[in-house]
C-alpha positions as CSV (number, residue, x, y, z in Angstrom):
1,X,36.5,-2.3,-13.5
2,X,40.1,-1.5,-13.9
3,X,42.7,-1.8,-10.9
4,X,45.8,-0.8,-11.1
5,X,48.6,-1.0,-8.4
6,X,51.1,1.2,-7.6
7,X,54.4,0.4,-5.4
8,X,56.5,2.7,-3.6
9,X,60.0,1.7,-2.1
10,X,62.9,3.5,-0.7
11,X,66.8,3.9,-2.2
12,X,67.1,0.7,-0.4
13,X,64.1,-1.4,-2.4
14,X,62.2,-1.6,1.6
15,X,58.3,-1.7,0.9
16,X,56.9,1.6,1.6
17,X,53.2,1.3,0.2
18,X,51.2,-0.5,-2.1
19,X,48.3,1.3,-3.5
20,X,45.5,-0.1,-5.4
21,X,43.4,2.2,-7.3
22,X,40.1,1.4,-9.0
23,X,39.1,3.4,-11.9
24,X,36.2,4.9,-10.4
25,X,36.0,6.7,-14.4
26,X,35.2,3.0,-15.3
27,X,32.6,2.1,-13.2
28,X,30.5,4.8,-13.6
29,X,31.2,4.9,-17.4
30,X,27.4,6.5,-17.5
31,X,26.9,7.8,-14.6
32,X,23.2,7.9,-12.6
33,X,21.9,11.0,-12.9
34,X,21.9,12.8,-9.3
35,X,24.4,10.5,-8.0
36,X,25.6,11.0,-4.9
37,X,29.5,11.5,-4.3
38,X,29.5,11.1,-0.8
39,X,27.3,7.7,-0.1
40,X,27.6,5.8,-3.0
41,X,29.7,2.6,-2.2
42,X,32.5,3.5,-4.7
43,X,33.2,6.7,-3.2
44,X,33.4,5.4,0.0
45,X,35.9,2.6,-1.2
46,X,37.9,5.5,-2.5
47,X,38.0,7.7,0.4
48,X,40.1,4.6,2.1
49,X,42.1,4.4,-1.1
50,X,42.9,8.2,-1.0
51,X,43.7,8.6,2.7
52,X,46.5,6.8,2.6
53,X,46.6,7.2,6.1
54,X,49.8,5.1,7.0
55,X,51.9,7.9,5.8
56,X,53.7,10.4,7.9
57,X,53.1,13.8,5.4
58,X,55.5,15.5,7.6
59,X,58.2,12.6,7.1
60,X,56.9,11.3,4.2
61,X,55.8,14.2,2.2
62,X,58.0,13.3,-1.1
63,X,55.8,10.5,-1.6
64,X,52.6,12.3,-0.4
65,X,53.4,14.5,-3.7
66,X,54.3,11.2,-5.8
67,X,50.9,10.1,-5.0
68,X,49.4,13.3,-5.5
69,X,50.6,13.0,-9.0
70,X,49.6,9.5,-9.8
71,X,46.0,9.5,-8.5
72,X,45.6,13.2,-10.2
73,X,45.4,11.2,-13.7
74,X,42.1,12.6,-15.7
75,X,40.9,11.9,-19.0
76,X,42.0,15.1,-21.0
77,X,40.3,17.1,-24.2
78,X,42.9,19.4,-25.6
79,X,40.4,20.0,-28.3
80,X,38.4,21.4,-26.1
81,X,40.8,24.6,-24.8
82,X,44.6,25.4,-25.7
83,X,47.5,26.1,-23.3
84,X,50.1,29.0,-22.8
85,X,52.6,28.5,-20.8
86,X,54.4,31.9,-19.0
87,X,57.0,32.9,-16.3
88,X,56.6,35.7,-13.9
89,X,59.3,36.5,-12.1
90,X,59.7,37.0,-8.5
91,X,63.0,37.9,-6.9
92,X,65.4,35.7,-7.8
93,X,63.2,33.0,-9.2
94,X,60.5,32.5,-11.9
95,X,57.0,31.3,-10.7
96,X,55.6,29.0,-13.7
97,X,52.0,29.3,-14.8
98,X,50.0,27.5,-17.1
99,X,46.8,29.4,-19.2
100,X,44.1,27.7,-20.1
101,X,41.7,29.2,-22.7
102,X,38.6,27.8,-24.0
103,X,38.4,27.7,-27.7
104,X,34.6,28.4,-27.7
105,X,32.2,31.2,-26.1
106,X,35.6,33.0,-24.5
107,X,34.8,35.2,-21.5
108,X,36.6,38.6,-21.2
109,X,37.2,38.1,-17.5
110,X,39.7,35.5,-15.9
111,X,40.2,33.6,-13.4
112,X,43.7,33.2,-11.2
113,X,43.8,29.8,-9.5
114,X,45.6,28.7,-6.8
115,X,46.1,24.8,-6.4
116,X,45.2,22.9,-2.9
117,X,47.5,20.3,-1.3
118,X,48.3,21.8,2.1
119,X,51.0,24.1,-0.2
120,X,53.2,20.7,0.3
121,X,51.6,18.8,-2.3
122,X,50.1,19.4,-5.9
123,X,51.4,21.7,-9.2
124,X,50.1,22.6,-11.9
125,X,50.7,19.2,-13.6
126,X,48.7,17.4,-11.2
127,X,45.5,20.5,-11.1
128,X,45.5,20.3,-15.2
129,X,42.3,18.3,-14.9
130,X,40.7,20.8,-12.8
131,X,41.9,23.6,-14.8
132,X,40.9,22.5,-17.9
133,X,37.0,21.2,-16.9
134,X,37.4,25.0,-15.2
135,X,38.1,26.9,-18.4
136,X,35.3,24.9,-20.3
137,X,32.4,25.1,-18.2
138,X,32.5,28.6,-16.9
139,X,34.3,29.7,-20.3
140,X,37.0,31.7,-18.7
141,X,40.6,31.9,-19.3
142,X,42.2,29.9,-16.3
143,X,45.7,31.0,-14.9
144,X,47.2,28.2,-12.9
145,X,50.2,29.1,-10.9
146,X,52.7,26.8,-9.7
147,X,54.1,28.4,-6.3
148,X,56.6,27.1,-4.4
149,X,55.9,24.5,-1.9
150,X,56.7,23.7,1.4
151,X,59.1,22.7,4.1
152,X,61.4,23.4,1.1
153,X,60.1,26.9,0.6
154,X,57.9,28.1,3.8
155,X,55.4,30.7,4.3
156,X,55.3,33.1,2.9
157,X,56.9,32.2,-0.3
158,X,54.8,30.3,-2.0
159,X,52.1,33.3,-1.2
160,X,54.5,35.8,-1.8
161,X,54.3,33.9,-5.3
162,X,51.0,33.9,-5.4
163,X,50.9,37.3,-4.8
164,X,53.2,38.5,-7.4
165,X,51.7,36.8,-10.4
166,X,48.3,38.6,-8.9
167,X,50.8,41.8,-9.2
168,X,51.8,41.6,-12.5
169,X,48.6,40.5,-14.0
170,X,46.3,43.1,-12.9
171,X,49.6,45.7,-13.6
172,X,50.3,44.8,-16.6
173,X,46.9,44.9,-19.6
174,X,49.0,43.4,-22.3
175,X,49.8,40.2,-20.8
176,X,46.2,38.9,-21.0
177,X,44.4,42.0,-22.4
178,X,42.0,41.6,-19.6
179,X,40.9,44.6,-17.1
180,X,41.6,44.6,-13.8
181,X,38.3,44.3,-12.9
182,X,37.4,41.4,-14.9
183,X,40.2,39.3,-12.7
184,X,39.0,37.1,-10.3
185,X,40.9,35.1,-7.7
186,X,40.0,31.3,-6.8
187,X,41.3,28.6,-5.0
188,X,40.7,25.5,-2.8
189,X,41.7,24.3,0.1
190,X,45.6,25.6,0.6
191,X,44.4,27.7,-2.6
192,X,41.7,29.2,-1.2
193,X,43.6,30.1,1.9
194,X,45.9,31.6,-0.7
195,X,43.6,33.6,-2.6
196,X,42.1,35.1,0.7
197,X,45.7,36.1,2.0
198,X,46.4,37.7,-1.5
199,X,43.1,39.6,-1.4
200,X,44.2,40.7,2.4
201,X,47.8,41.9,1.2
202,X,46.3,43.6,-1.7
203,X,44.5,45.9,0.8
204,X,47.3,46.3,2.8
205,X,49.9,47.1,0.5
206,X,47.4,48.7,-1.9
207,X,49.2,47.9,-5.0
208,X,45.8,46.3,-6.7
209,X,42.6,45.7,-5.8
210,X,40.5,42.2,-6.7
211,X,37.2,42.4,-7.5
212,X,35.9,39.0,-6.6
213,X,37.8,35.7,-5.0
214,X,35.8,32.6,-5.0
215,X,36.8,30.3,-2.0
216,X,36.4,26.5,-2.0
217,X,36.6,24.4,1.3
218,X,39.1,27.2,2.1
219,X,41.5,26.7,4.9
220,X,41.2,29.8,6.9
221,X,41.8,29.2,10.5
222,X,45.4,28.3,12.6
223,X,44.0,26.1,15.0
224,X,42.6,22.0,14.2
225,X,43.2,20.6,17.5
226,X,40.5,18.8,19.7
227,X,40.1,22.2,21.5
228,X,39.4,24.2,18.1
229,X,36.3,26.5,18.2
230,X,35.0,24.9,15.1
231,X,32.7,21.6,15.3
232,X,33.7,20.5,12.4
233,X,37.5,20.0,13.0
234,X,35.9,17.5,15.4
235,X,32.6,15.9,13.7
236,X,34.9,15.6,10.4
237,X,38.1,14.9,11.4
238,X,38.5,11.1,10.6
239,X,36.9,8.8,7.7
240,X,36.3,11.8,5.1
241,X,39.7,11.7,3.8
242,X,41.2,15.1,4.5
243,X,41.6,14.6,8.7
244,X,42.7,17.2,11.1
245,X,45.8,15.4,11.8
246,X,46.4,15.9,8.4
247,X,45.8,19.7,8.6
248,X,48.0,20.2,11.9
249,X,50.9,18.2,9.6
250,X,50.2,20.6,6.5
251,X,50.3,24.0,8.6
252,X,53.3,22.4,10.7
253,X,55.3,22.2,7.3
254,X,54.1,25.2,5.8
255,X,54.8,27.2,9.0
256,X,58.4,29.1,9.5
257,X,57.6,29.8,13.2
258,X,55.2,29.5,15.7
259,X,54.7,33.4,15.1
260,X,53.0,32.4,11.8
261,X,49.9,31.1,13.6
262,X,48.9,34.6,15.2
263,X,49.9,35.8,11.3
264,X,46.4,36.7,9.2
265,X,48.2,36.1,6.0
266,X,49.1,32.4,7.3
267,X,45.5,32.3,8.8
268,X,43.1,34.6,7.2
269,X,40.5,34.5,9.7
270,X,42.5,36.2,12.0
271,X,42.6,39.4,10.2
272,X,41.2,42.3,12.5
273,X,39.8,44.4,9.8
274,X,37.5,42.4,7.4
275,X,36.7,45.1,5.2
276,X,37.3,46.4,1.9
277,X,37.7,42.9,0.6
278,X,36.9,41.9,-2.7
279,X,33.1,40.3,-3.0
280,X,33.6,36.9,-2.2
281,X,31.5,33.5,-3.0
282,X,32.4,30.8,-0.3
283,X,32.0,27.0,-1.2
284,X,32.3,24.7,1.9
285,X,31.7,20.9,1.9
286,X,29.2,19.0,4.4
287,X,31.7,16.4,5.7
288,X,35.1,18.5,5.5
289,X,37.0,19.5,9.0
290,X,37.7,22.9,7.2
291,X,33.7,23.3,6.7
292,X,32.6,26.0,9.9
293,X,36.2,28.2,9.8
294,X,35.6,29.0,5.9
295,X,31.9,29.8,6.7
296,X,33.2,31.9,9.6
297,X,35.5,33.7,7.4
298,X,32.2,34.5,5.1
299,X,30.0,35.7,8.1
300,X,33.0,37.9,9.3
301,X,33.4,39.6,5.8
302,X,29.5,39.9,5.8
303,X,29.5,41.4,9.0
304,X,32.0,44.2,7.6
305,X,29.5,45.0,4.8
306,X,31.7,43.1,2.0
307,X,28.9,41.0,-0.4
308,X,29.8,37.5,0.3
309,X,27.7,34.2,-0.6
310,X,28.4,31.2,1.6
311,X,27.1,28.1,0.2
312,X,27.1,24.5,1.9
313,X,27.7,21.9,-0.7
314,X,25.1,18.8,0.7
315,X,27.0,14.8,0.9
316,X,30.4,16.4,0.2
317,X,33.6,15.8,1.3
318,X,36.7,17.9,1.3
319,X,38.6,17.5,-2.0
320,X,35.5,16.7,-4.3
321,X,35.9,20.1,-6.4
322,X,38.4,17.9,-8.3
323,X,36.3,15.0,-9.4
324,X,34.9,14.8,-13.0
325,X,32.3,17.2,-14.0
326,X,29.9,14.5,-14.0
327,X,29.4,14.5,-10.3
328,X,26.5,16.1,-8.8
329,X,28.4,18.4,-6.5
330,X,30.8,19.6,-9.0
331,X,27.7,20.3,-11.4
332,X,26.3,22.3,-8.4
333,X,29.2,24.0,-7.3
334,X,30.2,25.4,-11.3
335,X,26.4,26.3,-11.0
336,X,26.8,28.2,-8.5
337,X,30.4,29.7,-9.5
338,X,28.9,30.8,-13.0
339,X,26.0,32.5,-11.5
340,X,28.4,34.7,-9.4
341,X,30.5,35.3,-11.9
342,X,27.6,36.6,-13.9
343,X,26.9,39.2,-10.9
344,X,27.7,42.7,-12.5
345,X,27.2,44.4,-9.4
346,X,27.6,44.0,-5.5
């Protein structure tokens, strides 16, 4: 077992937090087949671990972002897919993205991802982990885009960012040679929100149309206070790392105004017209507060006659799509993303 600790002080060298990580890579060296991410004891010592719940992310989010980057160290392959990196520009400024391509059994279709951190935290530094396992066990191209975050840059930049990469991509065939079909959106968490509120401005302004968006533990609703309509905000809201207070500090960032929370592209689930939205696979995890709003969003698409899967990942918690491939849930959940990505029609 490795531990490592990691100390963060202010300009004035005044304790901020300690952090102690163990290497939970080392323990489970060889993992047990079928192991469970959400009861086995070292998970549960790292959901304490990764809470860090003494922080204020509204006062404190530099160091919720320093964290971010330290705890998103994974053990990398670069033999196993190469990197392009690419501008796109939007306005005044240049949104960064990062392709990852797998060097074997190359799909022709790929997929645009959208990083989670409650757009205040996370890049596409600290998602290369997820990227990469991405791009080799679905064998698509990956196209991680580094938007703007918040309070520095509030909504909607960083999904007006979003949204222009989106643009130029299915514009433009020489960029990645890929149809505009075979271009499918995916996110989680803050990411998934994103991808749903590019799908929904896609519509709107109906300068391109995705195909498919794949949703994980999306973030889809404005409210995640005691009074919320959705159990979950409530049954989940402590002890399983992401809280609600957490969620409430995230949106309060993100948020320009309080007109943002009646906004559907700032809360998807509030859109008044579900349909004509791209066929849509919905991941949600057991013990996440964000669990009943995303499978809301999936029975309200449904009920407009858009082909949506909603799936339930069992003993999950909110965040674990970014845990090594080895864990059961992840091995489900690319199971599942690889069978609807197979899906010719809908």
């Amino acid at each position: 077992m490795v531990k490592t600790d990691y100390i963060l002080k202010n300009r004035q060298g005044n304790l901020l937090f300690r952090v102690r990580f163990v290497n939970i890579l080392n323990i489970y060296t060889r993992p047990k087949k079928g192991m469970n991410v959400a009861i086995s004891k070292a998970m549960r010592a790292a959901l304490a671990i990764l809470s860090y719940r003494d922080i204020d992310i509204k006062k404190n989010y530099p160091l919720a972002r320093e964290f971010e980057r330290i705890k998103s160290w994974r053990l990398k392959k670069p033999e196993l897919y190469s990197i392009w990196e690419h501008k796109v520009c939007c306005g005044r400024h240049d949104v960064p993205v990062r392709i990852f391509t797998p060097k074997e059994n190359v799909s022709d279709s790929v997929l645009l991802f959208f990083h989670g951190g409650g757009w205040v935290t996370g890049n596409i530094d600290s998602y290369d982990g997820v990227c990469s396992d991405m791009s080799k066990l679905t064998g698509h191209r990956v196209v991680s885009v580094d938007y703007r975050l918040a309070p520095e840059c509030r909504f909607p930049g960083g999904l007006e960012d979003c949204y222009a990469v989106a643009k130029e991509i299915f514009s433009n065939f020489e960029i990645l040679g890929v149809k505009p079909e075979n271009i499918i959106l995916i996110g989680d968490s803050a990411g998934g929100n994103l991808a749903a509120a590019v799908s929904l401005l896609a519509r709107d302004r109906k300068e391109f149309y995705p195909s498919k968006q794949i949703l994980i533990y999306p973030a889809t609703a404005a409210d995640h206070s005691r009074t919320s309509p959705f159990e979950s905000v409530r049954e989940n809201g402590t002890g399983y790392l992401l809280t609600s207070k957490r969620v409430r500090d995230y949106m309060e960032l993100y948020s320009s105004s309080d007109a943002d929370f009646k906004n559907p592209y700032f809360a998807p689930l509030l859109a008044k017209d579900f349909s004509n939205l791209p066929s849509t696979l919905i991941i949600t995890a057991q013990y996440c507060p964000l669990r009943d709003e995303g499978e809301e969003f999936g029975h309200r698409l449904q009920e407009s006659g858009v082909y949506t899967e909603v799936v339930r990942m069992p003993d999950a918690i909110h965040g674990y799509f970014s845990l090594p491939s080895w864990f059961e849930q992840v091995r489900k959940t690319y199971e599942i993303i690889n069978n609807f990505l197979k899906e010719k029609k809908f």
